[in-house]
PyMOL Python script that loads the backbone (N, CA, C, O; Angstrom):
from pymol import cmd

cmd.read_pdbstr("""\
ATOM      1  N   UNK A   1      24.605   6.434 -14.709  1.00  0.00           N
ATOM      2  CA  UNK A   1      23.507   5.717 -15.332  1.00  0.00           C
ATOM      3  C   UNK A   1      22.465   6.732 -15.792  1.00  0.00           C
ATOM      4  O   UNK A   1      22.171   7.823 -15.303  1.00  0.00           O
ATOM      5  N   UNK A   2      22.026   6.152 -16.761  1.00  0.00           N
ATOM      6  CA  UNK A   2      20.588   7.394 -17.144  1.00  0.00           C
ATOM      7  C   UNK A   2      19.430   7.523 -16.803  1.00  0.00           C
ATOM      8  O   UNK A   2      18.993   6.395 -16.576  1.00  0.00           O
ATOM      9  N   UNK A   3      18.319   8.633 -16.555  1.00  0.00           N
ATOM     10  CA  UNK A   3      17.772   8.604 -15.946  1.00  0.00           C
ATOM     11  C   UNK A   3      16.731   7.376 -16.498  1.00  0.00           C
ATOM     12  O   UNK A   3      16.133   6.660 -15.696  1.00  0.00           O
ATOM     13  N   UNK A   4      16.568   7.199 -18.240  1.00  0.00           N
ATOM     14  CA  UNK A   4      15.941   6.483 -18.864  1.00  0.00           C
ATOM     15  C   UNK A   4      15.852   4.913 -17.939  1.00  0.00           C
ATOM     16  O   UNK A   4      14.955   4.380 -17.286  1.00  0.00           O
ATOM     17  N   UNK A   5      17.632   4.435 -18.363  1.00  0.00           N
ATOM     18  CA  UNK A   5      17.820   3.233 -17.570  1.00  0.00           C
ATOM     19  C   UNK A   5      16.990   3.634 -15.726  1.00  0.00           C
ATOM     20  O   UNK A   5      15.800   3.491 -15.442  1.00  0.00           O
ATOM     21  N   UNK A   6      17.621   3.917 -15.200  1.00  0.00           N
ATOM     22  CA  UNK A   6      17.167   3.938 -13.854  1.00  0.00           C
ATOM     23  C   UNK A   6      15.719   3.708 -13.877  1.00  0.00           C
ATOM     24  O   UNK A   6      15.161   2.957 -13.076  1.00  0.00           O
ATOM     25  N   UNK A   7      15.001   4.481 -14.976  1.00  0.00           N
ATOM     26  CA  UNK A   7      13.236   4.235 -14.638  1.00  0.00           C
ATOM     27  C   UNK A   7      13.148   2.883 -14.989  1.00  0.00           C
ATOM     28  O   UNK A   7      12.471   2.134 -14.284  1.00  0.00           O
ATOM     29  N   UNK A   8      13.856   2.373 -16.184  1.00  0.00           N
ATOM     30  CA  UNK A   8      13.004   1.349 -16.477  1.00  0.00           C
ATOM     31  C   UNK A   8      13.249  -0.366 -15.175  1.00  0.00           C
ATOM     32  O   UNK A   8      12.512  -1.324 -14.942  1.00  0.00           O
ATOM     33  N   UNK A   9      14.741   0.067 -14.623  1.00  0.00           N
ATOM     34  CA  UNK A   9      15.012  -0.941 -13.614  1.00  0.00           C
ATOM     35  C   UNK A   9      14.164  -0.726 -12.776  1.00  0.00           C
ATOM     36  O   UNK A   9      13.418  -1.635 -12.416  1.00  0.00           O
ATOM     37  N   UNK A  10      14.060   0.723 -12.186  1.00  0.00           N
ATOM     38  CA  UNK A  10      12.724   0.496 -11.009  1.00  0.00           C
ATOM     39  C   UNK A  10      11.043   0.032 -11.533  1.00  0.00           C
ATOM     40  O   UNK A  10      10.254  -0.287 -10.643  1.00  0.00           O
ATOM     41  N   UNK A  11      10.662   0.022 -12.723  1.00  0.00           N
ATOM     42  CA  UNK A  11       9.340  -0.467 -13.586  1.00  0.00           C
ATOM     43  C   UNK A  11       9.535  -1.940 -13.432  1.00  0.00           C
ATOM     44  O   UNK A  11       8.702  -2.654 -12.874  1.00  0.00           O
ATOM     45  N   UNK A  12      10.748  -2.412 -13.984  1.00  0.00           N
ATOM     46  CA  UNK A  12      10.695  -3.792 -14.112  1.00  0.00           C
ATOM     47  C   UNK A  12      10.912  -4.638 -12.618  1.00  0.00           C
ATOM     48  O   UNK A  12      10.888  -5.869 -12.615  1.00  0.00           O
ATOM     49  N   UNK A  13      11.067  -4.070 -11.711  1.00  0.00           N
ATOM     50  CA  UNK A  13      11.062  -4.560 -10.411  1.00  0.00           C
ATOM     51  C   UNK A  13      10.473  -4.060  -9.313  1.00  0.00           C
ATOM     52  O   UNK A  13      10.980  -3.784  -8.226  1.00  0.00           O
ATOM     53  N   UNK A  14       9.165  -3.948  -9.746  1.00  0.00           N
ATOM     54  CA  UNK A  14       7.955  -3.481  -9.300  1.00  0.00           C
ATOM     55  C   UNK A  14       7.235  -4.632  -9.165  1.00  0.00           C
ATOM     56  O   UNK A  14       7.870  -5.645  -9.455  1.00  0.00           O
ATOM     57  N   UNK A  15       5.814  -4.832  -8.722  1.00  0.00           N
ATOM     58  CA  UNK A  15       5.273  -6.346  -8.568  1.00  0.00           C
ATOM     59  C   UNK A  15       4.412  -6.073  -9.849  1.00  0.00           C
ATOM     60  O   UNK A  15       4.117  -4.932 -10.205  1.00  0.00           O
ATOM     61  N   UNK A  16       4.101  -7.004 -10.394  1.00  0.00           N
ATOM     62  CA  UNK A  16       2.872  -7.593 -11.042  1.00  0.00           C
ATOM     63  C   UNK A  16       1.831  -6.266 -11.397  1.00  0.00           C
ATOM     64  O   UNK A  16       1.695  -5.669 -12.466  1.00  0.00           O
ATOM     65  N   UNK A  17       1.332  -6.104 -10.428  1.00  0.00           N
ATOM     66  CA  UNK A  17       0.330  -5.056 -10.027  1.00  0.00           C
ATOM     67  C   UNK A  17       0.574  -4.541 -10.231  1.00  0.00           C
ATOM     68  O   UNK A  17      -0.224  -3.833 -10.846  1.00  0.00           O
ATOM     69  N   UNK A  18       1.829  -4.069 -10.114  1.00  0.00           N
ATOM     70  CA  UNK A  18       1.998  -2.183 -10.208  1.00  0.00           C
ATOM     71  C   UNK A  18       3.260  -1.468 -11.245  1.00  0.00           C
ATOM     72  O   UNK A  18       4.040  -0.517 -11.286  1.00  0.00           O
ATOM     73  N   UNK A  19       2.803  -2.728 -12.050  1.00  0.00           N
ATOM     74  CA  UNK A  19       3.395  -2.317 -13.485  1.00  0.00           C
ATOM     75  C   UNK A  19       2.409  -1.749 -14.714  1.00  0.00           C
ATOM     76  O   UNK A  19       1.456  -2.489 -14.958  1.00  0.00           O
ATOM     77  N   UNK A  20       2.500  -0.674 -15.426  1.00  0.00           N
ATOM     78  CA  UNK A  20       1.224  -0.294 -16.100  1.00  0.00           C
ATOM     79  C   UNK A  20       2.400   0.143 -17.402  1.00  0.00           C
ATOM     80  O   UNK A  20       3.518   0.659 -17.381  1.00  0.00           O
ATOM     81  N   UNK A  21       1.725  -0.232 -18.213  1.00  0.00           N
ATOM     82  CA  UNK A  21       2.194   0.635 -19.593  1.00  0.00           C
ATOM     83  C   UNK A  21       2.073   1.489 -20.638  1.00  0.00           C
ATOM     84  O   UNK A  21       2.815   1.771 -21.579  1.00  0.00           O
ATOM     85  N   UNK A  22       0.443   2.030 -20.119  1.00  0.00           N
ATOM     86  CA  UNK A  22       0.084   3.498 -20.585  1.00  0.00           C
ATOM     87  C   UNK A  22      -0.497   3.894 -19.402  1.00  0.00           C
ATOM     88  O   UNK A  22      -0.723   3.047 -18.538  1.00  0.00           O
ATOM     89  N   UNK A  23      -0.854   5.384 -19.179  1.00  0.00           N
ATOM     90  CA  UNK A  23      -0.812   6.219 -18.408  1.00  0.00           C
ATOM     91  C   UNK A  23      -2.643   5.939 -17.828  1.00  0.00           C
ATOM     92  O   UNK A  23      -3.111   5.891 -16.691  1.00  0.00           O
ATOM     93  N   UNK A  24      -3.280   5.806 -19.160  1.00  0.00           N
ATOM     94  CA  UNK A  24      -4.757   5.097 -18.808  1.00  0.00           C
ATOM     95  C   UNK A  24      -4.844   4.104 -18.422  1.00  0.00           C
ATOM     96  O   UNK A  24      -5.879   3.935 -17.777  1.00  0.00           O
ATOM     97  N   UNK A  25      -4.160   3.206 -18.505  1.00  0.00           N
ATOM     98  CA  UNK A  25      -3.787   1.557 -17.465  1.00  0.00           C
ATOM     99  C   UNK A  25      -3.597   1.965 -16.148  1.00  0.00           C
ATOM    100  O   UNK A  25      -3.868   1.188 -15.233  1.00  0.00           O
ATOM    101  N   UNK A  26      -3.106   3.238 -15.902  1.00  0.00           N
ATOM    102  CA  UNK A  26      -2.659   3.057 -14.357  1.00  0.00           C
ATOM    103  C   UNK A  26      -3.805   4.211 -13.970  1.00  0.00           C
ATOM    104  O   UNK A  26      -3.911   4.578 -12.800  1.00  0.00           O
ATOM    105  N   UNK A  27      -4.609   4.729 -14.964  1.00  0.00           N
ATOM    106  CA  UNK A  27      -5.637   5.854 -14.183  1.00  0.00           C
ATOM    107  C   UNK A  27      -6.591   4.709 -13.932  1.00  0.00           C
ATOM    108  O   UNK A  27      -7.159   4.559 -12.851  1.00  0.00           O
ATOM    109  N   UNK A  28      -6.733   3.979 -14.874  1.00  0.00           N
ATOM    110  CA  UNK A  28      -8.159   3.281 -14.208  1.00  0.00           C
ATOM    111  C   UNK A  28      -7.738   2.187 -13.088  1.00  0.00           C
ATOM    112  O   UNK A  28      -8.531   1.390 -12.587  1.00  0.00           O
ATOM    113  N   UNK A  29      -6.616   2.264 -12.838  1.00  0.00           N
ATOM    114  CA  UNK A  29      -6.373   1.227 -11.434  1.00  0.00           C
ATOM    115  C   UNK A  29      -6.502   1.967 -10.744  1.00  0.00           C
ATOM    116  O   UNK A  29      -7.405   1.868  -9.913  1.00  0.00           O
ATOM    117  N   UNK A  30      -5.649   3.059 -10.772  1.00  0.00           N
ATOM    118  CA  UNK A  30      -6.200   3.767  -9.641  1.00  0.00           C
ATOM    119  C   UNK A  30      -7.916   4.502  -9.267  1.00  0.00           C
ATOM    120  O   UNK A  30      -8.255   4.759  -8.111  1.00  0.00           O
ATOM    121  N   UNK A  31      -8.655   4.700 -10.257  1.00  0.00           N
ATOM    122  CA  UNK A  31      -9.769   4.995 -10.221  1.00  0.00           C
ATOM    123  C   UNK A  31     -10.566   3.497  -9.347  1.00  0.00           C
ATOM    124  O   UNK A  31     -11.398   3.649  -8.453  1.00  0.00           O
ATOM    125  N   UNK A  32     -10.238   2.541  -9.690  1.00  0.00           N
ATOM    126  CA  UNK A  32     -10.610   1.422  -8.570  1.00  0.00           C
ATOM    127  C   UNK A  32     -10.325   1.118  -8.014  1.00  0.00           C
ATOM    128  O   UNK A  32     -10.820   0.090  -7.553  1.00  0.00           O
ATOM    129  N   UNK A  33      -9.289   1.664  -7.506  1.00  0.00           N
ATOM    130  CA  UNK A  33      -9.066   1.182  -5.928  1.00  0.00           C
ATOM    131  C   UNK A  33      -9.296   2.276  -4.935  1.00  0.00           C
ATOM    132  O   UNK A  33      -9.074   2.197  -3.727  1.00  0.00           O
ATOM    133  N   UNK A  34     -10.031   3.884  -5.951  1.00  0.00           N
ATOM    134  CA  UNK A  34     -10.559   5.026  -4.822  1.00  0.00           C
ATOM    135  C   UNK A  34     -11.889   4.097  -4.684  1.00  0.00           C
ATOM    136  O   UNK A  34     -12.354   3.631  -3.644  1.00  0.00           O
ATOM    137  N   UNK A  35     -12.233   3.995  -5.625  1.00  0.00           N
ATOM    138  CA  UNK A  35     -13.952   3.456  -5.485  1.00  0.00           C
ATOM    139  C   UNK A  35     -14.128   2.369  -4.556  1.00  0.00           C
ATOM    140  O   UNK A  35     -15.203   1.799  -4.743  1.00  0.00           O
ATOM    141  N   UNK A  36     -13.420   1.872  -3.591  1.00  0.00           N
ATOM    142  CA  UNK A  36     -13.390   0.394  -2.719  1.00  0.00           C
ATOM    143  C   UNK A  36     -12.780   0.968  -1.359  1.00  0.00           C
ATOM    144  O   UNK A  36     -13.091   0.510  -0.259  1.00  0.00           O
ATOM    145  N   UNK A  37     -11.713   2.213  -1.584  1.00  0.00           N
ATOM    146  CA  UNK A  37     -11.344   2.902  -0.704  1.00  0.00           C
ATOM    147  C   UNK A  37     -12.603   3.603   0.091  1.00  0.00           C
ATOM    148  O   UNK A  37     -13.603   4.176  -0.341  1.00  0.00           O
ATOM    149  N   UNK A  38     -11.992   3.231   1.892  1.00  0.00           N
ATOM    150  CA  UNK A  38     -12.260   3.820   3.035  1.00  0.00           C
ATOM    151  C   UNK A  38     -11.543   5.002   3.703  1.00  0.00           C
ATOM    152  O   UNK A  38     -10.317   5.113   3.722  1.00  0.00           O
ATOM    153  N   UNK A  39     -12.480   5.955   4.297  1.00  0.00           N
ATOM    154  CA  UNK A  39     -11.533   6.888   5.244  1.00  0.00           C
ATOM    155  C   UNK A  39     -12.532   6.928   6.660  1.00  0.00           C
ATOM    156  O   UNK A  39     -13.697   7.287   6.833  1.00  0.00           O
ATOM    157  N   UNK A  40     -11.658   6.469   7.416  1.00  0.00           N
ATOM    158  CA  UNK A  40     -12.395   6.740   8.895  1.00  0.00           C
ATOM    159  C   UNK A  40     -11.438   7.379  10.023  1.00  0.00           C
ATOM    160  O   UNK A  40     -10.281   6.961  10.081  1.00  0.00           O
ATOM    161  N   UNK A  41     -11.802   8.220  10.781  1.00  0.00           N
ATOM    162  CA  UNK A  41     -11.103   9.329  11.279  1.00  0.00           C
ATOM    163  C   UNK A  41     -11.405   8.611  12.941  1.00  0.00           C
ATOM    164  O   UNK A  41     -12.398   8.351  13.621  1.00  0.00           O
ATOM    165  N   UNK A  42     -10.008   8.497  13.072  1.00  0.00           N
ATOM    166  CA  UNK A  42      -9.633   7.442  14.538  1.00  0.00           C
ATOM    167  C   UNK A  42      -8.719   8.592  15.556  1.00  0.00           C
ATOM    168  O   UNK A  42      -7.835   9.284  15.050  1.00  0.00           O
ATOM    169  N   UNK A  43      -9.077   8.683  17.082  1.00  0.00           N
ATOM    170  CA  UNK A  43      -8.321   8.763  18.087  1.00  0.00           C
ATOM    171  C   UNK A  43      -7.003   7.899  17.952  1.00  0.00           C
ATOM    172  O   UNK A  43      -7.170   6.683  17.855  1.00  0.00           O
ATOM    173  N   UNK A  44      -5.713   8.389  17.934  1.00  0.00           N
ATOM    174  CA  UNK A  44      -4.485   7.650  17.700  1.00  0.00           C
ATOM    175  C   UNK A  44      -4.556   6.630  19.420  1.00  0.00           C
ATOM    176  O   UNK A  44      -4.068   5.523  19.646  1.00  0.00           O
ATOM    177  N   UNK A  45      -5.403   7.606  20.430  1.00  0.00           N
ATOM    178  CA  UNK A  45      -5.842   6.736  21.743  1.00  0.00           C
ATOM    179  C   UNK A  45      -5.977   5.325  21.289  1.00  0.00           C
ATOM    180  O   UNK A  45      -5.330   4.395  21.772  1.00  0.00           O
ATOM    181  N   UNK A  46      -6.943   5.206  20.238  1.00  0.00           N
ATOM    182  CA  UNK A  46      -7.789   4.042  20.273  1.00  0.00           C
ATOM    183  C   UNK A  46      -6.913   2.947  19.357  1.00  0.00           C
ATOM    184  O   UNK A  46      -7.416   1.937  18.865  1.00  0.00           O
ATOM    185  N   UNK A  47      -5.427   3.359  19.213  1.00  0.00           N
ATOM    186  CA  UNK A  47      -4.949   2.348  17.835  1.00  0.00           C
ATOM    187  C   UNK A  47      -3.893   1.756  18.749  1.00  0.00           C
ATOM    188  O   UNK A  47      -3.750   2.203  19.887  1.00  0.00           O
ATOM    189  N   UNK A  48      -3.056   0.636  18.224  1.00  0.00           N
ATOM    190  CA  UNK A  48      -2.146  -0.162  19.300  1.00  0.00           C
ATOM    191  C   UNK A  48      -1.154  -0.810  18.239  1.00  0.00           C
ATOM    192  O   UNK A  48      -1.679  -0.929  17.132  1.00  0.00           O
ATOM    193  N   UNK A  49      -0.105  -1.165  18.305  1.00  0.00           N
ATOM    194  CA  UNK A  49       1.059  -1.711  17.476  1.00  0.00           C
ATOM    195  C   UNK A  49       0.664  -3.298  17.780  1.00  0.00           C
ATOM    196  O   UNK A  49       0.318  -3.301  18.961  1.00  0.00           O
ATOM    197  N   UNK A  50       0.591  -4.220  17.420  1.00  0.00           N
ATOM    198  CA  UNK A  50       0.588  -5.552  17.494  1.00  0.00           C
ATOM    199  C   UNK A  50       1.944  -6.005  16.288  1.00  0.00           C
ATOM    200  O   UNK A  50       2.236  -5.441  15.233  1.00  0.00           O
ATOM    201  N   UNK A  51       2.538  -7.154  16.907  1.00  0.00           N
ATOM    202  CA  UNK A  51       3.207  -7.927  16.261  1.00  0.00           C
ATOM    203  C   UNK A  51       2.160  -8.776  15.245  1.00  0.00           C
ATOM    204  O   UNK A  51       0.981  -9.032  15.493  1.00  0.00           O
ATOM    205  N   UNK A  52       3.133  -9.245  13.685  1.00  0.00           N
ATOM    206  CA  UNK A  52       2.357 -10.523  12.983  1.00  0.00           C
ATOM    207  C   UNK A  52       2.463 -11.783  14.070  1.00  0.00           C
ATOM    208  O   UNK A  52       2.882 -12.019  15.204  1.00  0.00           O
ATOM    209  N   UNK A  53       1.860 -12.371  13.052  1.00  0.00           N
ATOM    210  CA  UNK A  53       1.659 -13.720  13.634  1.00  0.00           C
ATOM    211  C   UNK A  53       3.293 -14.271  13.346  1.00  0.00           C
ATOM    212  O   UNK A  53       3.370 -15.274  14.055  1.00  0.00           O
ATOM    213  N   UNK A  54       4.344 -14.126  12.791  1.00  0.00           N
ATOM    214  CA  UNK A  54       5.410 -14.205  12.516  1.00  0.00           C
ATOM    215  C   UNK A  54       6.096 -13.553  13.323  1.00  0.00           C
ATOM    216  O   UNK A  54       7.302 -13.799  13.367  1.00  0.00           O
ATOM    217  N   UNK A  55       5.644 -12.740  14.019  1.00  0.00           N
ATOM    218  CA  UNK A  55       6.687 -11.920  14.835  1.00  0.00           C
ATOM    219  C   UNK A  55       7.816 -11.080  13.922  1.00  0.00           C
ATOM    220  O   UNK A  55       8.730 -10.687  14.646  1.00  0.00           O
ATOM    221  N   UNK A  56       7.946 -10.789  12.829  1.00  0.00           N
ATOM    222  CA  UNK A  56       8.424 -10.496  11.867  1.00  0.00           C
ATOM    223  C   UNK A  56       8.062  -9.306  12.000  1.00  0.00           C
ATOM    224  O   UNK A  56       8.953  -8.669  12.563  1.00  0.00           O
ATOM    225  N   UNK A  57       7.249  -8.739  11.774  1.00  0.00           N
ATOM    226  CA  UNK A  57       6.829  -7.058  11.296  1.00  0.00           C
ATOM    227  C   UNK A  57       5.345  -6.280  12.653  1.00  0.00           C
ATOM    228  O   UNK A  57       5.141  -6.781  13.759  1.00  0.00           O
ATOM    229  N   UNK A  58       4.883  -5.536  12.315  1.00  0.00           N
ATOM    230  CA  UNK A  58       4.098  -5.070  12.863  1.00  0.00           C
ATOM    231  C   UNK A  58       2.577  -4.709  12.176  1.00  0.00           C
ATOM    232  O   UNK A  58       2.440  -4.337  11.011  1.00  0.00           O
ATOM    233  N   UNK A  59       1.615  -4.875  13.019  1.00  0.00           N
ATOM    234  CA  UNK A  59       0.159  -4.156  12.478  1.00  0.00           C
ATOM    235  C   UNK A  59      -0.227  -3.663  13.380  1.00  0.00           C
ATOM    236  O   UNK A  59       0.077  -3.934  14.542  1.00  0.00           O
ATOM    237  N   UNK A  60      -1.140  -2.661  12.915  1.00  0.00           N
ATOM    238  CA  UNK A  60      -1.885  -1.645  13.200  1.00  0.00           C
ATOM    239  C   UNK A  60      -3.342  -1.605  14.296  1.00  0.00           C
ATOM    240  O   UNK A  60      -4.082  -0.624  14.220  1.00  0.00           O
ATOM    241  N   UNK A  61      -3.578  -2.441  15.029  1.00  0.00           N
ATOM    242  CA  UNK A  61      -4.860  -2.498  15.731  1.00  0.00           C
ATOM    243  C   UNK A  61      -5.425  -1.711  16.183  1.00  0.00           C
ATOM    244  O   UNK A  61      -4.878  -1.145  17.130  1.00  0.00           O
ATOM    245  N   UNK A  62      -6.625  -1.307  15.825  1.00  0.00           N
ATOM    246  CA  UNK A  62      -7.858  -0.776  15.725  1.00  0.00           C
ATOM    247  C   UNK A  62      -8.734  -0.884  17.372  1.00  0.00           C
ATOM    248  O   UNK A  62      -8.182  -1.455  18.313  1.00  0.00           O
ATOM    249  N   UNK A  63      -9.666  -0.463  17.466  1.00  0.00           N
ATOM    250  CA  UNK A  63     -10.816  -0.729  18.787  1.00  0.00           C
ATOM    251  C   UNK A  63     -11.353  -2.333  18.409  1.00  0.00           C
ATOM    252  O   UNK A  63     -11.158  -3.288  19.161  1.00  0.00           O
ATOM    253  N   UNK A  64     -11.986  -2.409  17.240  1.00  0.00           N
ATOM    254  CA  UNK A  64     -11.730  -3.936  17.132  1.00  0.00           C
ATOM    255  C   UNK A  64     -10.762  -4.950  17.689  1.00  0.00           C
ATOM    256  O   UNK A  64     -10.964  -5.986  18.324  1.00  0.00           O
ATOM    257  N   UNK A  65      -9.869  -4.477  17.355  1.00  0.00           N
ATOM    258  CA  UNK A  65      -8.558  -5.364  17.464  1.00  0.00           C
ATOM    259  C   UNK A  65      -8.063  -6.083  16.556  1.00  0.00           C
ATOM    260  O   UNK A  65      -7.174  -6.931  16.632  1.00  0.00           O
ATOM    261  N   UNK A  66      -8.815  -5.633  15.461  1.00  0.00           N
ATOM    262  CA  UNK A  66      -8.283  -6.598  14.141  1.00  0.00           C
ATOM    263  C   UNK A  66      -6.944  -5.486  13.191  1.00  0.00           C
ATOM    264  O   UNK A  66      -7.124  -4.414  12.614  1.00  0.00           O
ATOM    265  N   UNK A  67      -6.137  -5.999  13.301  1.00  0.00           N
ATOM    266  CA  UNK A  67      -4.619  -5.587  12.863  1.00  0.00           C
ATOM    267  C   UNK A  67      -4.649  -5.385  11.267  1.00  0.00           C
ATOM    268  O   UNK A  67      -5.289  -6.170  10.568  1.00  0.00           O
ATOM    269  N   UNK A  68      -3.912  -4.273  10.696  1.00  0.00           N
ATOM    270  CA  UNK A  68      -3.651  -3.536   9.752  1.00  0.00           C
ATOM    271  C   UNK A  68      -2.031  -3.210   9.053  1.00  0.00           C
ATOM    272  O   UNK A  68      -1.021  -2.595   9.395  1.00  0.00           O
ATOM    273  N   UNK A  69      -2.408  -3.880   8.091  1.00  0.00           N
ATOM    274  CA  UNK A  69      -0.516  -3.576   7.477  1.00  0.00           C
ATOM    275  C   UNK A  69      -0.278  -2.372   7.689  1.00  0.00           C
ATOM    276  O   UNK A  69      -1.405  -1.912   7.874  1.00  0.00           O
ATOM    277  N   UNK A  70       0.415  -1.573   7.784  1.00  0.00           N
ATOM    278  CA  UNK A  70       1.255  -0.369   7.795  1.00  0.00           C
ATOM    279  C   UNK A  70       1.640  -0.356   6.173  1.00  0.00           C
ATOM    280  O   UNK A  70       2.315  -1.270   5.700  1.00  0.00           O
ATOM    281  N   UNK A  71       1.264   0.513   5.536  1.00  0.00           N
ATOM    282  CA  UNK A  71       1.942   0.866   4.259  1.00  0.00           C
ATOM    283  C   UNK A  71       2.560   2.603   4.184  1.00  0.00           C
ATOM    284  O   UNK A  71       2.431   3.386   5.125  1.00  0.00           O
ATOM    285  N   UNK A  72       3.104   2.883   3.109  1.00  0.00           N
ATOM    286  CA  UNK A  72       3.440   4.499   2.460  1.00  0.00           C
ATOM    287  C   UNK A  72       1.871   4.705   2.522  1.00  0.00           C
ATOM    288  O   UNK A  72       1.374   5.771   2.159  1.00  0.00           O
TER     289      UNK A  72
END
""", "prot")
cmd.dss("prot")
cmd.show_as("cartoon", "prot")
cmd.util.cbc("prot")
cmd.orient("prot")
């Protein structure tokens, strides 16, 4: 298969969101979602694995205790 084909199957089965079709479509998404972006520097002590409410997957809990998707 070509590399052409291969990109465009992984583009077209991407979500909604995270399909862009010029290169400035996807700078200014990403330029807003640094600008809303947090960084806070945590003791791995202080973090805990919790199950969803589905029992399905896992999040991330905090000293709060309020749970966090796991992403890349």
């Amino acid at each position: 298969m070509s590399t052409l084909t291969e990109a465009h199957k992984q583009w077209a089965n991407r979500p909604e969101e995270e399909r862009f079709t010029t290169l400035t479509e996807m700078h200014s998404k990403m330029l807003a979602d640094r600008a809303i972006s947090k960084a806070k520097i945590l003791s791995s002590r202080d973090l805990s694995a919790v199950p969803t409410d589905d029992n399905q997957g896992l999040l991330i809990a905090g000293p709060g205790g309020r749970g966090i998707g796991i992403s890349h």
